[in-house]
mmCIF entry with sequence, helices, sheets and N, C-alpha, C, O atoms, coordinates in Angstrom:
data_MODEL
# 
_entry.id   MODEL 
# 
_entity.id                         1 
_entity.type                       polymer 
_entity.pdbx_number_of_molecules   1 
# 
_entity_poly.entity_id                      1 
_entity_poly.type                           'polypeptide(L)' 
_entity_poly.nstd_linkage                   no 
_entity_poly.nstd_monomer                   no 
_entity_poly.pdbx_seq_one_letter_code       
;(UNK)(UNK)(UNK)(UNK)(UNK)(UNK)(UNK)(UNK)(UNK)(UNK)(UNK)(UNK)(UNK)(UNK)(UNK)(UNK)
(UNK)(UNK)(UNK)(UNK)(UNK)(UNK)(UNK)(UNK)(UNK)(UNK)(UNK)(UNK)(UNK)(UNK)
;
_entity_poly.pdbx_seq_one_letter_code_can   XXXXXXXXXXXXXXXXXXXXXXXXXXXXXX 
_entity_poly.pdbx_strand_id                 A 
# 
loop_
_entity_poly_seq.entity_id 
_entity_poly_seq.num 
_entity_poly_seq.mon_id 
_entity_poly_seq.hetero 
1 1  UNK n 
1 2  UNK n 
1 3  UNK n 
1 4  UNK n 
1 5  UNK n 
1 6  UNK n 
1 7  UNK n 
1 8  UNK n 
1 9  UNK n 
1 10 UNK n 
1 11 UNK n 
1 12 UNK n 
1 13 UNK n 
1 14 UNK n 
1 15 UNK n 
1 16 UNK n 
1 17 UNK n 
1 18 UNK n 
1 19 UNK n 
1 20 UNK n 
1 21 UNK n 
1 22 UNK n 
1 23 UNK n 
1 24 UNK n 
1 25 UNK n 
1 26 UNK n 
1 27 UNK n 
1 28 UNK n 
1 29 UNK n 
1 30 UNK n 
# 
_struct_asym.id          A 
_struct_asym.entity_id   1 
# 
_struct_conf.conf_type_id            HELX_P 
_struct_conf.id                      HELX_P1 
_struct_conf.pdbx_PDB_helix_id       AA1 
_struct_conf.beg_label_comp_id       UNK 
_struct_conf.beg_label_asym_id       A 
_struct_conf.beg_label_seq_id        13 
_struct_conf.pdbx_beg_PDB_ins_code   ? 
_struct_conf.end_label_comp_id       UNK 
_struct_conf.end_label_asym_id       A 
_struct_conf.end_label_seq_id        16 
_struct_conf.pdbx_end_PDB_ins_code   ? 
_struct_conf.beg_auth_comp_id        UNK 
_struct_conf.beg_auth_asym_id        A 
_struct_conf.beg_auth_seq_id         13 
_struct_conf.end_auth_comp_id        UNK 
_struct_conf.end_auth_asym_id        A 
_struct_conf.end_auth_seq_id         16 
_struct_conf.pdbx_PDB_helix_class    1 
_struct_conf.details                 ? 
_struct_conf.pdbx_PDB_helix_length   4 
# 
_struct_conf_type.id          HELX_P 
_struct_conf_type.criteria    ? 
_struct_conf_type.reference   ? 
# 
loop_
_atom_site.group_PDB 
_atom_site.id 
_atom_site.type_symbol 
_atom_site.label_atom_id 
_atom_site.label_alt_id 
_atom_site.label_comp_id 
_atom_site.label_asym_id 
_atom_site.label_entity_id 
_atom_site.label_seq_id 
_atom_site.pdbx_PDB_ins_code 
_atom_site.Cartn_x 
_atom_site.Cartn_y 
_atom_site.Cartn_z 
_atom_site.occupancy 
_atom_site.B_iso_or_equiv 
_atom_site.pdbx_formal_charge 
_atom_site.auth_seq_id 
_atom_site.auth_comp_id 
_atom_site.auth_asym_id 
_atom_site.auth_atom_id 
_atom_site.pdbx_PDB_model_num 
ATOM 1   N N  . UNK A 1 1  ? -8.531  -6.546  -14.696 1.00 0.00 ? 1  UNK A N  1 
ATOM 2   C CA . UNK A 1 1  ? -8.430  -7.330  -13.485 1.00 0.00 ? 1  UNK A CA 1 
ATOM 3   C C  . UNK A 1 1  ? -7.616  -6.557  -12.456 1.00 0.00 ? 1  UNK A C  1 
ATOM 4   O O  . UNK A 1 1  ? -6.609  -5.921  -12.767 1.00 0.00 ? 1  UNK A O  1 
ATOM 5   N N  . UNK A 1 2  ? -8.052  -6.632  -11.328 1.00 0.00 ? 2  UNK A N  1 
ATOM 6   C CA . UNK A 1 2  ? -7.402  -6.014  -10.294 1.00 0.00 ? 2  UNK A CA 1 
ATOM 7   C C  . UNK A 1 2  ? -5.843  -6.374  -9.983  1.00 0.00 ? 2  UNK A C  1 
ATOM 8   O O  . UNK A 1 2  ? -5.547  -7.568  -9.954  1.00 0.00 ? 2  UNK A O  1 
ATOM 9   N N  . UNK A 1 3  ? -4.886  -5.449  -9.761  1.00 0.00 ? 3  UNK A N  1 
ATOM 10  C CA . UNK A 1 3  ? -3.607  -6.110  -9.378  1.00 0.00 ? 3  UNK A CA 1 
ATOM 11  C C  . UNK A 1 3  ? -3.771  -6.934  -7.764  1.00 0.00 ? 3  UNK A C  1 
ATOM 12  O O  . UNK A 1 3  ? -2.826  -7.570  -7.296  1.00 0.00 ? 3  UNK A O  1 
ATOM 13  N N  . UNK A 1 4  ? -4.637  -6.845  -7.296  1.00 0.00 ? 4  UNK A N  1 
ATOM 14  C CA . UNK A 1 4  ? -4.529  -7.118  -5.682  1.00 0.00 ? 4  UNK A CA 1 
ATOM 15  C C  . UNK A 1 4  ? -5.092  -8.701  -5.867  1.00 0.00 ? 4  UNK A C  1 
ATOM 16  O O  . UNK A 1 4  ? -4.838  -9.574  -5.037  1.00 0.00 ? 4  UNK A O  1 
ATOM 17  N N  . UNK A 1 5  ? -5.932  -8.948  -7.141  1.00 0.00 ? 5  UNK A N  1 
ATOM 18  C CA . UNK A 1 5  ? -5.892  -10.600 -7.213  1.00 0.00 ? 5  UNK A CA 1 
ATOM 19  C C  . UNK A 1 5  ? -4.416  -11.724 -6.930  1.00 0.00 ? 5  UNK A C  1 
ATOM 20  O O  . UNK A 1 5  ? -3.393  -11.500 -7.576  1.00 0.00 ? 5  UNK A O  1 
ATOM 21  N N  . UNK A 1 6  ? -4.458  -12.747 -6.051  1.00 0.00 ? 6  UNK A N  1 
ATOM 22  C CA . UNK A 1 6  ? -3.351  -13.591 -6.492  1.00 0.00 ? 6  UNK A CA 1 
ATOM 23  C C  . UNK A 1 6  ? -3.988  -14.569 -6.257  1.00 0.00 ? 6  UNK A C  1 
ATOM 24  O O  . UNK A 1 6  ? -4.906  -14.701 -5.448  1.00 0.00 ? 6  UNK A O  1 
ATOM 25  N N  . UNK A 1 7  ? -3.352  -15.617 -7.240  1.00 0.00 ? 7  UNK A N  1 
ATOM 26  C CA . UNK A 1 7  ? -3.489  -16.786 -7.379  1.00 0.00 ? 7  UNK A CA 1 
ATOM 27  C C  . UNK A 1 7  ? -2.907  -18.135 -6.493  1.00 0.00 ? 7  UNK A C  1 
ATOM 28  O O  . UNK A 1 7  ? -1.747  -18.439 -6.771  1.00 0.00 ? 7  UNK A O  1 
ATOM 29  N N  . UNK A 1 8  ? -3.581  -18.963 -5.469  1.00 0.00 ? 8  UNK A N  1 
ATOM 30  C CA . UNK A 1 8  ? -2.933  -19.631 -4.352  1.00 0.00 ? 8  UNK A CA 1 
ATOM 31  C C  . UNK A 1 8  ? -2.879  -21.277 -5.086  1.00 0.00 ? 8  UNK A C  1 
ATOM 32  O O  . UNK A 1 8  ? -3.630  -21.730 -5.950  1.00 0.00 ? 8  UNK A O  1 
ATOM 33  N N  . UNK A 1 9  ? -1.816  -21.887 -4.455  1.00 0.00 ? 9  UNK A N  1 
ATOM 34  C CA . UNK A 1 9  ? -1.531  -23.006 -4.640  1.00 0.00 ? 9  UNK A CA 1 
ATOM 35  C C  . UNK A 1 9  ? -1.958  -23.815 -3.348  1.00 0.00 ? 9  UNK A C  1 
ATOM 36  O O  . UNK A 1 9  ? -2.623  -23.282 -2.460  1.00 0.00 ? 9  UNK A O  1 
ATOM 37  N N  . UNK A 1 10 ? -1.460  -25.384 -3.283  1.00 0.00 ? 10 UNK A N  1 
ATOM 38  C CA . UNK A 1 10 ? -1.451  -25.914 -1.926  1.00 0.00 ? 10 UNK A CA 1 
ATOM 39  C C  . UNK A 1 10 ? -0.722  -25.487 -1.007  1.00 0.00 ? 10 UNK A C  1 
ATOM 40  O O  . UNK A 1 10 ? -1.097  -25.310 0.152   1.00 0.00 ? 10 UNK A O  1 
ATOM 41  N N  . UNK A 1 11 ? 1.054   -25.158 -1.700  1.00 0.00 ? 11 UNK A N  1 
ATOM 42  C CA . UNK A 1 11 ? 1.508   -24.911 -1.063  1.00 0.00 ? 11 UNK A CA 1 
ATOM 43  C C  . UNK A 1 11 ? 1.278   -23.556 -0.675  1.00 0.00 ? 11 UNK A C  1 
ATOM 44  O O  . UNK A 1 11 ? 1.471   -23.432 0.535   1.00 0.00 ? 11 UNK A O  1 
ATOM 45  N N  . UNK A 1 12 ? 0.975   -22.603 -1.175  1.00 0.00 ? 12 UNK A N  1 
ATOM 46  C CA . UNK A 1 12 ? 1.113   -20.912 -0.354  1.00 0.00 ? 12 UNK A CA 1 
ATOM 47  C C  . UNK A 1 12 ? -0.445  -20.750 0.365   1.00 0.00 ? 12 UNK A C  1 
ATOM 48  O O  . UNK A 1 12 ? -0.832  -19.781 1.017   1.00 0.00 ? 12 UNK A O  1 
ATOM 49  N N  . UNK A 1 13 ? -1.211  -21.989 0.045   1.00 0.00 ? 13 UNK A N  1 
ATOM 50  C CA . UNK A 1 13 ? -2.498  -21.544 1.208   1.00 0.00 ? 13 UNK A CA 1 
ATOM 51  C C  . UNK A 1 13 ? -2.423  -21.206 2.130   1.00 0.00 ? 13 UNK A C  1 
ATOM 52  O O  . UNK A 1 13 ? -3.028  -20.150 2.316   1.00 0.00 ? 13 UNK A O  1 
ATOM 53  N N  . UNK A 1 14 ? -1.770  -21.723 3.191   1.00 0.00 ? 14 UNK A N  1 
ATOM 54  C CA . UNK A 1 14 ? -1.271  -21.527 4.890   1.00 0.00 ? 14 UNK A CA 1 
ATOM 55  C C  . UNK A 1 14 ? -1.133  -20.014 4.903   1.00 0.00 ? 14 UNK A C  1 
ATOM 56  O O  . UNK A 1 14 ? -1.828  -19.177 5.480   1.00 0.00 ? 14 UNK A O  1 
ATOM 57  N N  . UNK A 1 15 ? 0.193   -19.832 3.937   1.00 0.00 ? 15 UNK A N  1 
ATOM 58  C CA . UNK A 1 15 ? 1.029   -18.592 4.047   1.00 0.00 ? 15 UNK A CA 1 
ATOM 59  C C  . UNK A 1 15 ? -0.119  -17.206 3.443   1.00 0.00 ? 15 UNK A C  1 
ATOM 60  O O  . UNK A 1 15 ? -0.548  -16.174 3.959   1.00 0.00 ? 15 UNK A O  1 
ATOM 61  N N  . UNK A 1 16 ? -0.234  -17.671 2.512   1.00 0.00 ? 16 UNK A N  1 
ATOM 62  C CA . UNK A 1 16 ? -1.193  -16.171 2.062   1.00 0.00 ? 16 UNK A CA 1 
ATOM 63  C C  . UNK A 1 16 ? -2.614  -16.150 2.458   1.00 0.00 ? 16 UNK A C  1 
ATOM 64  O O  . UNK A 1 16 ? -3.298  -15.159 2.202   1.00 0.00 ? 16 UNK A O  1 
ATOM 65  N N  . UNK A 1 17 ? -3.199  -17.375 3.182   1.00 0.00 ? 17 UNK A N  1 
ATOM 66  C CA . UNK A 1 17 ? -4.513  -17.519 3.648   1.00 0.00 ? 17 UNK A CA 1 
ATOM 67  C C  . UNK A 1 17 ? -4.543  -17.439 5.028   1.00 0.00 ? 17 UNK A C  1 
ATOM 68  O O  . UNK A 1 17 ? -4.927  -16.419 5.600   1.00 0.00 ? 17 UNK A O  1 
ATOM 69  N N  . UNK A 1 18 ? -4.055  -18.735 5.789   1.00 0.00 ? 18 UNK A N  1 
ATOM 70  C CA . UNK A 1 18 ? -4.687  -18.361 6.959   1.00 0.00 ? 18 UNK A CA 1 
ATOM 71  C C  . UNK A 1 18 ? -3.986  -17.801 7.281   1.00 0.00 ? 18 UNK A C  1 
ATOM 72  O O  . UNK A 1 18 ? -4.698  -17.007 7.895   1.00 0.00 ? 18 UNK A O  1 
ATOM 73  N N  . UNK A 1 19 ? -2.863  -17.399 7.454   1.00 0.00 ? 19 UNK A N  1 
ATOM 74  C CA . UNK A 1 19 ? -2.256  -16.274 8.433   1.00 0.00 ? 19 UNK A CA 1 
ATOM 75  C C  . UNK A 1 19 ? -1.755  -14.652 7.688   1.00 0.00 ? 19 UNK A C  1 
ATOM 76  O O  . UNK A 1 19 ? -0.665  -14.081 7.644   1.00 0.00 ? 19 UNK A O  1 
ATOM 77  N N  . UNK A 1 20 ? -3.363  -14.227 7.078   1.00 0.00 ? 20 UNK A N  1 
ATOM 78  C CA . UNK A 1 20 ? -3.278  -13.292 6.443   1.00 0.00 ? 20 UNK A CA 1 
ATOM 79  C C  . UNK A 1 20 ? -3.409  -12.265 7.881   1.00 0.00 ? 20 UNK A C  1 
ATOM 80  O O  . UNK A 1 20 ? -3.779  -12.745 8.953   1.00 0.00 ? 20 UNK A O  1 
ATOM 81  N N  . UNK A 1 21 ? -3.054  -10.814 7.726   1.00 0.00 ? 21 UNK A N  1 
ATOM 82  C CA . UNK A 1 21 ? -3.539  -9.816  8.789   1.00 0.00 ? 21 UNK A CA 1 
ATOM 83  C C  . UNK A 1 21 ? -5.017  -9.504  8.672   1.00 0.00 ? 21 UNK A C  1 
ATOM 84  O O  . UNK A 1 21 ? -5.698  -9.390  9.691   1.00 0.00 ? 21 UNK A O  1 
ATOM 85  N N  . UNK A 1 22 ? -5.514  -9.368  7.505   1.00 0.00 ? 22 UNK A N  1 
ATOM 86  C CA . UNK A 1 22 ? -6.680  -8.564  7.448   1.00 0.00 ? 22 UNK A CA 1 
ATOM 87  C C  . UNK A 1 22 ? -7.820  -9.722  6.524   1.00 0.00 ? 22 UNK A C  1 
ATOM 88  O O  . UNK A 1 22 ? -7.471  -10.712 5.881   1.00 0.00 ? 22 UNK A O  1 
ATOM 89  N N  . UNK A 1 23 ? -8.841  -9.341  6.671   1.00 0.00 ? 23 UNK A N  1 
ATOM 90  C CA . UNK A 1 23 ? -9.971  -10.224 6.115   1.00 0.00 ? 23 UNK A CA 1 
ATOM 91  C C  . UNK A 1 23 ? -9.461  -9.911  4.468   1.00 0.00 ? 23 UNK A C  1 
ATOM 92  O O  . UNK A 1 23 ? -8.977  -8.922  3.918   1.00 0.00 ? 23 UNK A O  1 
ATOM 93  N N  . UNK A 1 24 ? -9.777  -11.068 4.077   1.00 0.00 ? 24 UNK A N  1 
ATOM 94  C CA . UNK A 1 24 ? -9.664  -12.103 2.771   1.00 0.00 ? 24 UNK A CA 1 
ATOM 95  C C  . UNK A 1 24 ? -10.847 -12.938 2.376   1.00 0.00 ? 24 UNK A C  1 
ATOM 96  O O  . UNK A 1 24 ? -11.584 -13.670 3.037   1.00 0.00 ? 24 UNK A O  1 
ATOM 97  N N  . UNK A 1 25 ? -10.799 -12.496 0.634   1.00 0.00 ? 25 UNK A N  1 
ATOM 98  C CA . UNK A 1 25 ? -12.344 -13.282 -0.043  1.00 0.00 ? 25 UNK A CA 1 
ATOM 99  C C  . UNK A 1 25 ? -11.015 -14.395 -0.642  1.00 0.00 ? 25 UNK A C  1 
ATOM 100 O O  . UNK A 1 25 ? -9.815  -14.238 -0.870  1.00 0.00 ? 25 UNK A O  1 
ATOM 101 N N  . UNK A 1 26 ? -12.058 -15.653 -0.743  1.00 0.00 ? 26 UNK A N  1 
ATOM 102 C CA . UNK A 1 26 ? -11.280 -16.804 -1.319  1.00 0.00 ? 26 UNK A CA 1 
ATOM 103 C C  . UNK A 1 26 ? -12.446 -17.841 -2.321  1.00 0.00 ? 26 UNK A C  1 
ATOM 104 O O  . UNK A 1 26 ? -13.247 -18.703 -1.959  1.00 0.00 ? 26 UNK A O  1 
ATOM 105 N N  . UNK A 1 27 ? -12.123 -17.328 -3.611  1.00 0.00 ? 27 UNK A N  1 
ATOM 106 C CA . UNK A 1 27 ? -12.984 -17.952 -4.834  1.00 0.00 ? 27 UNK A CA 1 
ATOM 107 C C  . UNK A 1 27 ? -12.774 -18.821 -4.952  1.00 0.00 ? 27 UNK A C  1 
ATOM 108 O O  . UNK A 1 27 ? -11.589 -18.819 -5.285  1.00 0.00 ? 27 UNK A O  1 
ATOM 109 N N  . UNK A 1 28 ? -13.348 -20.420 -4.899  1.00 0.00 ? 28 UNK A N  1 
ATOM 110 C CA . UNK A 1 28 ? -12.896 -21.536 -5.015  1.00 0.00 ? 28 UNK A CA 1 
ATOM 111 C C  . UNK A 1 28 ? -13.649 -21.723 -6.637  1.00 0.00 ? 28 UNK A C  1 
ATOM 112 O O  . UNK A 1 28 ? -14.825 -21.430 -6.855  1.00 0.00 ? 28 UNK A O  1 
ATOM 113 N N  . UNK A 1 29 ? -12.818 -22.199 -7.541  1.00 0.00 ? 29 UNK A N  1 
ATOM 114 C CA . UNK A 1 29 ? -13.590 -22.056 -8.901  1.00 0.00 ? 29 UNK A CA 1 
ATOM 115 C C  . UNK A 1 29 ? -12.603 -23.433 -9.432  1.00 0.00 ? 29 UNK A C  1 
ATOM 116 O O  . UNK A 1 29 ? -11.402 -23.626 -9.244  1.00 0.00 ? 29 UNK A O  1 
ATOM 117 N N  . UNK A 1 30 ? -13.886 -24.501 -10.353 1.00 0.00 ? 30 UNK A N  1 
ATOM 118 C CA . UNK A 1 30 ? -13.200 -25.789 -10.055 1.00 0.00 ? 30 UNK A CA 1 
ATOM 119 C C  . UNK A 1 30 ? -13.524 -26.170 -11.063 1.00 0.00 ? 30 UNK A C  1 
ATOM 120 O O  . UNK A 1 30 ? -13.217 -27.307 -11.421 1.00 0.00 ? 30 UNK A O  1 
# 
């Protein structure tokens, strides 16, 4: 597995999602 995977919560969505600098893939797996 890649080290550059992380794993988001509710709370760190904001922070590590939308106000990332650069384009971001986001796996929703449920």
């Amino acid at each position: 597995m890649s080290d550059k995977i992380i794993h988001l919560t509710d709370s760190s969505f904001e922070a590590d999602v939308l106000k990332a600098e650069g384009p971001i893939l986001v796996d929703f797996l449920g």
